[in-house]
Structures are given as C-alpha cells and as structure tokens.
MIDOSE-1310 file (N, C-alpha, C; in nm, 2 decimals, decimal comma, always signed):
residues 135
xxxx	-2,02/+0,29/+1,65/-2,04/+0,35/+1,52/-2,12/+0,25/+1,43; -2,22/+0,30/+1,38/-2,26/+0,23/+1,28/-2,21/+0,17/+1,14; -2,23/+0,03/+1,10/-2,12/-0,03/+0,95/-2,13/+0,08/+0,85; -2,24/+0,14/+0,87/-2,22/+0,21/+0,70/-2,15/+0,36/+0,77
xxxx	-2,11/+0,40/+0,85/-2,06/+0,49/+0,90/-1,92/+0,44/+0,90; -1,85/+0,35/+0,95/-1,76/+0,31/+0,94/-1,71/+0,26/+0,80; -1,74/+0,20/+0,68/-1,77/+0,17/+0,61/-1,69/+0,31/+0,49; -1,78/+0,38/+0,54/-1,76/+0,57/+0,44/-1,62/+0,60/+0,51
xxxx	-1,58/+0,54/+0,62/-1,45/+0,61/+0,64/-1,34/+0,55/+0,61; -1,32/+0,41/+0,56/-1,21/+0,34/+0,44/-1,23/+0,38/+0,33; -1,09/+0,47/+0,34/-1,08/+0,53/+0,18/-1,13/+0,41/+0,04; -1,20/+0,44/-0,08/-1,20/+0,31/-0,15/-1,11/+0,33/-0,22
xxxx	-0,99/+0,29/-0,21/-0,83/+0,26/-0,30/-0,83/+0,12/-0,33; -0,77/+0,08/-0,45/-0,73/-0,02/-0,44/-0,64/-0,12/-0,34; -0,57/-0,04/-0,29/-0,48/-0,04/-0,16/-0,58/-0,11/-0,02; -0,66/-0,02/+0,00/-0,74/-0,07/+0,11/-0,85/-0,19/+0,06
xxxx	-0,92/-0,18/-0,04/-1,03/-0,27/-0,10/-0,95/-0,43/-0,15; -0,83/-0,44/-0,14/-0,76/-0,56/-0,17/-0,76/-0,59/-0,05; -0,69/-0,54/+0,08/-0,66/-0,60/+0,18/-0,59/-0,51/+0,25; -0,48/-0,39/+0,20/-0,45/-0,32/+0,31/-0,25/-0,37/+0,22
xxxx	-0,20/-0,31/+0,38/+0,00/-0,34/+0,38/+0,02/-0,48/+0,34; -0,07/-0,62/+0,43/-0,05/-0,73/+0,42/-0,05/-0,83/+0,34; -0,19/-0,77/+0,27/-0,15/-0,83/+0,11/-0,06/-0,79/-0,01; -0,02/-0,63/-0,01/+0,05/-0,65/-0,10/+0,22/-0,67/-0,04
xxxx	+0,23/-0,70/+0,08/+0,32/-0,77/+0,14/+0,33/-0,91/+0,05; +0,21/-0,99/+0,10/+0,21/-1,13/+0,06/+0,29/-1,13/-0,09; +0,20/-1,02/-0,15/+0,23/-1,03/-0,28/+0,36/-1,02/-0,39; +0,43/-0,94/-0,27/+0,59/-0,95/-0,35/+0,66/-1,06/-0,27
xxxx	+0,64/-1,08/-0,16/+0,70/-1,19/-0,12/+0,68/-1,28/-0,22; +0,58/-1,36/-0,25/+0,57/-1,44/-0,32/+0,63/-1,39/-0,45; +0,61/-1,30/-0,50/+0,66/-1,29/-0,62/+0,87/-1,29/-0,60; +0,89/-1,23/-0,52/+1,04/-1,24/-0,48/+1,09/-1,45/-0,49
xxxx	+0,97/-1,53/-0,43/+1,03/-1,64/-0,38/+1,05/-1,67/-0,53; +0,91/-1,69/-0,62/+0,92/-1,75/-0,75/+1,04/-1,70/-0,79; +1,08/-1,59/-0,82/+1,16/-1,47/-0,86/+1,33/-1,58/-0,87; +1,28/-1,60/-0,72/+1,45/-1,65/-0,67/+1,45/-1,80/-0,67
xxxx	+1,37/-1,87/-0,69/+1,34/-2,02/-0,74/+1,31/-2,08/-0,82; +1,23/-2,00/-0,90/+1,17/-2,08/-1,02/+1,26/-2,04/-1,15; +1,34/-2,13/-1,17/+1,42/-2,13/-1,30/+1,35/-2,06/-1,44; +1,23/-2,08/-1,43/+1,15/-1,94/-1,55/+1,20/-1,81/-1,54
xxxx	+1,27/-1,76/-1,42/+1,28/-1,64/-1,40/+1,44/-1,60/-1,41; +1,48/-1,69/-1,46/+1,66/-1,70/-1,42/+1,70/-1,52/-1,48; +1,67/-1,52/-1,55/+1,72/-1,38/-1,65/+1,69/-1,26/-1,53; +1,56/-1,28/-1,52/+1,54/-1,16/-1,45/+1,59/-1,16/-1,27
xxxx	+1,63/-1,32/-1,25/+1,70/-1,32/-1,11/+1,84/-1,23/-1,10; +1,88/-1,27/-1,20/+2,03/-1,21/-1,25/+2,06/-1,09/-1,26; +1,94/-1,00/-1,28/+1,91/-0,84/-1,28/+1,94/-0,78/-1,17; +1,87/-0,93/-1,03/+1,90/-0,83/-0,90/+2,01/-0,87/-0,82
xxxx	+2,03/-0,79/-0,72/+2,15/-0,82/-0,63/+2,13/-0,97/-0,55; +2,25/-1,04/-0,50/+2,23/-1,13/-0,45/+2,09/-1,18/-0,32; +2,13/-0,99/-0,21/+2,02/-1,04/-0,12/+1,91/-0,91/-0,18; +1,80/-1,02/-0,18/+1,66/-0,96/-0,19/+1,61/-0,86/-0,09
xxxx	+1,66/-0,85/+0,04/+1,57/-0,82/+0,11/+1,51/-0,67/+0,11; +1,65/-0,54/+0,07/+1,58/-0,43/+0,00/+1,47/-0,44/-0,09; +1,45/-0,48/-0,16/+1,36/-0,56/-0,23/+1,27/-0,57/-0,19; +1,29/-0,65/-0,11/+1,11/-0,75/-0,06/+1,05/-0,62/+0,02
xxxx	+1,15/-0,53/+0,08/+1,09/-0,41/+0,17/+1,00/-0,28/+0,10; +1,14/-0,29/-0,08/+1,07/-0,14/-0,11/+0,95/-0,17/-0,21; +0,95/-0,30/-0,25/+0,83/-0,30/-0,37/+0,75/-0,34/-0,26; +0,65/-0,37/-0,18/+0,54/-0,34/-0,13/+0,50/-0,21/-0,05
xxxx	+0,57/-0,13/-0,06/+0,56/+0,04/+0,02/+0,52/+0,09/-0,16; +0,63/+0,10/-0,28/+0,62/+0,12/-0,37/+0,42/+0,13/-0,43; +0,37/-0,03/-0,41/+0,32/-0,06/-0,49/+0,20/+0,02/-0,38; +0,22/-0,04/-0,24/+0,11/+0,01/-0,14/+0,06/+0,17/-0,18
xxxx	+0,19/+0,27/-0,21/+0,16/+0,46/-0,22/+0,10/+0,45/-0,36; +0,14/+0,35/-0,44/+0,07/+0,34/-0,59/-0,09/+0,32/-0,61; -0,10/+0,20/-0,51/-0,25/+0,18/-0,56/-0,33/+0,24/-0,42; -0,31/+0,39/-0,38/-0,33/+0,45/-0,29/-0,33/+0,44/-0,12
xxxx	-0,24/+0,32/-0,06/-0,23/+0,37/+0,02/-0,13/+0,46/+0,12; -0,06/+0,42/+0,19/+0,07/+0,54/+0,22/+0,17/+0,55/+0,17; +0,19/+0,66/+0,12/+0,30/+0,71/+0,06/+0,41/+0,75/+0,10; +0,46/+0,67/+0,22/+0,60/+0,66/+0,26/+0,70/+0,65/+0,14
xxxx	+0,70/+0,54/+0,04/+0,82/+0,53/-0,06/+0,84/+0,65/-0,13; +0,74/+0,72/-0,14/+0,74/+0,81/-0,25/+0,77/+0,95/-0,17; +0,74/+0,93/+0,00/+0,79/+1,05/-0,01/+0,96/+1,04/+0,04; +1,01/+0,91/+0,07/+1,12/+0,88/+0,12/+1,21/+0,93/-0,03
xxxx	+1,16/+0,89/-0,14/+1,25/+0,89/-0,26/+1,15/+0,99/-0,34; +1,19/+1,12/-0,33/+1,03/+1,20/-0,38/+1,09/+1,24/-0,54; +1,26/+1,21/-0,60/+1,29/+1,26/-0,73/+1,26/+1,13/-0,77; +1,18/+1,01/-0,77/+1,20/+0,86/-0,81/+1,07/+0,85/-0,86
xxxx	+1,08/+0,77/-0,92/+0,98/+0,70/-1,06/+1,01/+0,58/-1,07; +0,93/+0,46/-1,10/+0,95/+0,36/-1,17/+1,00/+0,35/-1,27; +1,04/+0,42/-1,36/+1,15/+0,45/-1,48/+1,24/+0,52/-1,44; +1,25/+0,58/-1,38/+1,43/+0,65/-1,34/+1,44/+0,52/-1,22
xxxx	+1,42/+0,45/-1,16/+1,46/+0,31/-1,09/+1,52/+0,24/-1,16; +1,44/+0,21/-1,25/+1,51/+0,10/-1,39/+1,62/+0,13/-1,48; +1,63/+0,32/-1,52/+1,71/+0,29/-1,60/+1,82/+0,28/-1,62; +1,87/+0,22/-1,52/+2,05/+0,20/-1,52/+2,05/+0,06/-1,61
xxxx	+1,89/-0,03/-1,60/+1,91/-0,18/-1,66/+1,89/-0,19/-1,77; +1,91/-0,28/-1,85/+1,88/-0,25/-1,97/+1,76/-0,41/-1,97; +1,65/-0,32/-1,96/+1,50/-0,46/-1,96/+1,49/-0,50/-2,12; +1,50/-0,63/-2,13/+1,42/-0,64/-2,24/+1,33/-0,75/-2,24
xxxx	+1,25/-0,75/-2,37/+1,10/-0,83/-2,37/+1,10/-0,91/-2,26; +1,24/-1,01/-2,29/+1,23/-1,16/-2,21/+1,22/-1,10/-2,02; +1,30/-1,01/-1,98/+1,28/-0,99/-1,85/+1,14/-0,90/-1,84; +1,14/-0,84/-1,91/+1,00/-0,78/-1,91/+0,87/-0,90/-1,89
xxxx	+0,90/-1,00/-1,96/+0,73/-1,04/-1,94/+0,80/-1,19/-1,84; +0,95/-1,18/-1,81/+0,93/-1,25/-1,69/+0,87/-1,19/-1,56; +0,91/-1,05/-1,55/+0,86/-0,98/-1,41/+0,71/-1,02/-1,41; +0,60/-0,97/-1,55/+0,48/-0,98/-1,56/+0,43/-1,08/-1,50
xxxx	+0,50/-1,22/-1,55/+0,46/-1,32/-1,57/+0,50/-1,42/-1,40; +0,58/-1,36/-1,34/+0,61/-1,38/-1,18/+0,48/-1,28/-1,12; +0,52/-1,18/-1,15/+0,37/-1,07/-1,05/+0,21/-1,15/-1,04; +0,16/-1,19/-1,20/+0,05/-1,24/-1,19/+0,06/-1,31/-1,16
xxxx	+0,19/-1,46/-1,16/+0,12/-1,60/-1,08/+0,12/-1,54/-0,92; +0,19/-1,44/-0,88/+0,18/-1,39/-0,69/+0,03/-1,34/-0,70; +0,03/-1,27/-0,79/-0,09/-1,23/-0,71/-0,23/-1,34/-0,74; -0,24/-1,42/-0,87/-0,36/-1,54/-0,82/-0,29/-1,62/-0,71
xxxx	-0,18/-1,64/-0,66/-0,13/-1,74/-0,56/-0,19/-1,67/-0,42; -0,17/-1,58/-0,39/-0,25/-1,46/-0,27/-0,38/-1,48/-0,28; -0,43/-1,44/-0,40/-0,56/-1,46/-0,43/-0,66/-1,33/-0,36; -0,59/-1,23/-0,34/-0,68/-1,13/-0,25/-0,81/-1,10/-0,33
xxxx	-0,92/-1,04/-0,26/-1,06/-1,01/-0,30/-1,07/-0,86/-0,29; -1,12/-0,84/-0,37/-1,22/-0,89/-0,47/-1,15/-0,94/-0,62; -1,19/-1,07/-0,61/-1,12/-1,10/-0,73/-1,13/-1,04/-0,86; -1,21/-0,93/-0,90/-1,21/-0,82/-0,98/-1,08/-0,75/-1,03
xxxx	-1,10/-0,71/-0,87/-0,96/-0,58/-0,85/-0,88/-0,69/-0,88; -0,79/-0,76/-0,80/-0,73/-0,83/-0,83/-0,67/-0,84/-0,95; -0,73/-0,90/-1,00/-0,74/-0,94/-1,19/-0,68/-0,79/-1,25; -0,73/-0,68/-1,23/-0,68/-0,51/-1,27/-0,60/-0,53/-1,22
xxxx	-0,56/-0,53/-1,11/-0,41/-0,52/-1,05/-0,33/-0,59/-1,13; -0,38/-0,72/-1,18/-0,28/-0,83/-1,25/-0,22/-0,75/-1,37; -0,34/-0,71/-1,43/-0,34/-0,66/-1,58/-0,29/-0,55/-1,59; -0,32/-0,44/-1,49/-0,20/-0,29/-1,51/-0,06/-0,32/-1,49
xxxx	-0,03/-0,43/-1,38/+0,13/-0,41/-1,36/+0,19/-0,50/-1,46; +0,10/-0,58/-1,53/+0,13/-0,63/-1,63/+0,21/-0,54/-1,77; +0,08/-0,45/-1,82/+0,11/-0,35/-1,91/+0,22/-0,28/-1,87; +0,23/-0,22/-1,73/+0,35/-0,18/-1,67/+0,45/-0,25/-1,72
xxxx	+0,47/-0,40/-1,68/+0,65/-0,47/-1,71/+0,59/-0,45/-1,87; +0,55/-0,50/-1,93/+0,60/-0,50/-2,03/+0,63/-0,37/-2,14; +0,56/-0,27/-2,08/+0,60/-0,13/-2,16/+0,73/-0,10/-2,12; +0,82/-0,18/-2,01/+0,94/-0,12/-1,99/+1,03/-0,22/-2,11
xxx	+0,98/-0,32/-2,16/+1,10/-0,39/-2,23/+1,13/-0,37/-2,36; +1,27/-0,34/-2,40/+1,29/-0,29/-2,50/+1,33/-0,44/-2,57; +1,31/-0,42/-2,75/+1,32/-0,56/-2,82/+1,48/-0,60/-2,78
C-alpha cells in the first residue's frame, strides 16, 4: 500500500495523531504516580480511594473515547459524564488546579508529538479541571 494511502486511513483524532492507547496510557500513569507522591497533590490524593488501580485503568479508556479514539468507556458507562462522575465530590479550586496542575506536568513528562497537540491537550483538560472547582 502506498504511505499516502495508508496515511488517509488513520483517522486524524487527537487520539491517534498523539500516539494511540500507549500514550495516553503513559499519561495517566504518570499523572496517577505524581498524584500519589508528590506532596503538592496531597488534597487531591485524599479524594481517591486507597488503590489507584481502577483508576489508572478508567482514565485512559475515558480520555482515549474523548480525544476520539475507542469508545469502550463510554459505551461500558453510556448514562456517565465527567460531571455526573464527580458529583458525589465536593472539588474545589485547590483540588481543581491540583488535578490541572498534575495532568500537565504528565503530559510535558511523556512529552508525546506533536508537541502542538500536546500543549491543546494540556490546555483543554486544563480548562476542564478547573471549570469543575467550586470556590
């Protein structure tokens, strides 16, 4: 098959143009480890249950059906939202712009390309955590 033939048949998602499952794998992982180590994050460590590993599983399926690729999570949980997920918690600013502020050091720490997208990735799930935090 020819590149530009092959080429036309990767959907262009942000999903696939970052890297695919693997990176936004990397991506919560790392944001999980900061999450669960870095004493900046204590507030928002406290939010989650002791084991992460639900976690580490559903935010990259989450994020993967988001920024267009399979939509396993969404059809596994198809009445669910990222605001009916949350609202049992009560977010405010300070956990709000810790989630922000963990997501973007994962994702320059991954560093996936194009570092464009990237940077938009940084910046929407950014606006994301923090439109959830109430004062």
């Amino acid at each position: 098959m020819p590149a530009e033939a092959e080429n036309e048949s990767v959907p262009n998602t942000p999903f696939h143009r970052l890297g695919g499952a693997p990176v936004f794998e990397a991506i919560c992982n790392r944001f999980y480890d900061l999450m669960e180590h870095d004493p900046a994050y204590a507030e928002l460590r406290a939010m989650h249950a002791a084991d992460l590993a639900p976690m580490r599983e559903a935010l990259p399926r989450f994020l993967s059906g988001w920024a267009g690729g399979p939509r396993d999570w969404f059809e596994a949980n198809p009445d669910r939202c990222m605001m009916s997920v949350h609202k049992p918690f009560t977010i405010d600013r300070q956990t709000a712009d810790q989630w922000a502020e963990a997501m973007q050091r994962a994702i320059a720490d991954v560093a996936p390309q194009p570092p464009e997208m990237a940077g938009a990735l940084s910046d929407i799930l950014t606006q994301l955590a923090r439109g959830m935090g109430r004062n």
